[in-house]
C-alpha positions as CSV (number, residue, x, y, z in Angstrom):
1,X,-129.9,-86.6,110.0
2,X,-126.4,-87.9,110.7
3,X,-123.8,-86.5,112.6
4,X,-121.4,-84.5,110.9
5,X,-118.2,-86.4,109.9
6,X,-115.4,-84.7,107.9
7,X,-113.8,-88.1,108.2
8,X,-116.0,-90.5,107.2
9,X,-117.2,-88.3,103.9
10,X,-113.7,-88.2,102.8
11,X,-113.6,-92.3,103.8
12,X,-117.1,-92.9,101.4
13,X,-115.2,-91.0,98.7
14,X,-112.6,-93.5,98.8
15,X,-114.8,-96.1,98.9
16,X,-117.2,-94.8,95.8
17,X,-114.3,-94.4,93.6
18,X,-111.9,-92.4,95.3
19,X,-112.4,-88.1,95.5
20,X,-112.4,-87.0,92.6
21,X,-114.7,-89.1,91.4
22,X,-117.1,-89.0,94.1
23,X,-117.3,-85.0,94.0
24,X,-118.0,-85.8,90.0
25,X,-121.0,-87.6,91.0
26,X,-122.2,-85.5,93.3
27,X,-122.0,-82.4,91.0
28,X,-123.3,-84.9,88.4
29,X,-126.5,-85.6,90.6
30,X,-126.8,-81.7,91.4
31,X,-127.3,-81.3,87.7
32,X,-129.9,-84.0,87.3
33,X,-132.0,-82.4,90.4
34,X,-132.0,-79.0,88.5
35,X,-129.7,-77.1,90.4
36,X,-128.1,-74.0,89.2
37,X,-126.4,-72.6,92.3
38,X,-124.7,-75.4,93.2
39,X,-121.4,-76.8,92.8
40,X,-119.1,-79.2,94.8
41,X,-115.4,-79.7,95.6
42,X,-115.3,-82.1,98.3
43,X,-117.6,-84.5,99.8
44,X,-117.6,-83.0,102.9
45,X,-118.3,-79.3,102.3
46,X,-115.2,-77.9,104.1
47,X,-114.7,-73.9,102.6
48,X,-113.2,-73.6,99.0
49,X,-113.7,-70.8,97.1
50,X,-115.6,-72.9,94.0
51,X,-117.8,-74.5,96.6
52,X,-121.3,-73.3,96.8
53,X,-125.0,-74.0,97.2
54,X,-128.2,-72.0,98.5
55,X,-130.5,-72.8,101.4
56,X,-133.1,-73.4,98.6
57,X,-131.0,-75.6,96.7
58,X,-129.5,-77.5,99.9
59,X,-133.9,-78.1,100.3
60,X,-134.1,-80.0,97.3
61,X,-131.4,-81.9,97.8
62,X,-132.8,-82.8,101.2
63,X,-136.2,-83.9,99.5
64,X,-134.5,-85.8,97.3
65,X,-132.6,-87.7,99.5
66,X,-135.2,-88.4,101.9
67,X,-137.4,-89.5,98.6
68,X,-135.1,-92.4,98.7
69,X,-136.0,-95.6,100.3
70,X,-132.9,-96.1,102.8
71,X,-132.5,-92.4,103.4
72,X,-136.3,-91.9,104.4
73,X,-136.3,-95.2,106.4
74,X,-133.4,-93.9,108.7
75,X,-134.9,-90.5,109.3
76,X,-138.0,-92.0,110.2
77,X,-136.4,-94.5,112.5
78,X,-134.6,-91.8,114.3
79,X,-137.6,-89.4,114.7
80,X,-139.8,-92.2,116.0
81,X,-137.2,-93.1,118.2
82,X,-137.2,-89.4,119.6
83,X,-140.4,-89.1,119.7
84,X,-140.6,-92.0,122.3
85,X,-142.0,-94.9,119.9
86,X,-140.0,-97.9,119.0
């Protein structure tokens, strides 16, 4: 996984359509994956009171991001690179 950045979520937002659009998309995508107990305010998940996912939910969206090609390639990268192999 990444290191957390408050910054650099808000700076993809910009980038991706600016905030509000962004968030859109993610709660967009939360939809598509099913999930029911999860909504989004900000790309970076700092506290608002209409924020909100599960430890279940937050799972699935794991899976799903590691079932796609870039996001599986890094975290393979990094945990062979932990794991002394290169």
């Amino acid at each position: 996984m990444l290191a957390s950045g408050n910054d650099a979520a808000v700076a993809i937002a910009g980038e991706c359509g600016g905030m509000t659009a962004f968030v859109g998309k993610m709660n967009a995508k939360a939809a598509e994956l099913g999930l029911t107990d999860t909504h989004f305010d900000n790309p970076n998940g700092l506290p608002s009171d209409t924020h909100y996912t599960t430890a279940h939910e937050l799972a699935k969206i794991t899976a799903a991001a590691l079932r796609t090609r870039c996001s599986g390639r890094s975290s393979r990268q990094k945990a062979a690179r932990s794991a002394g192999m290169r």
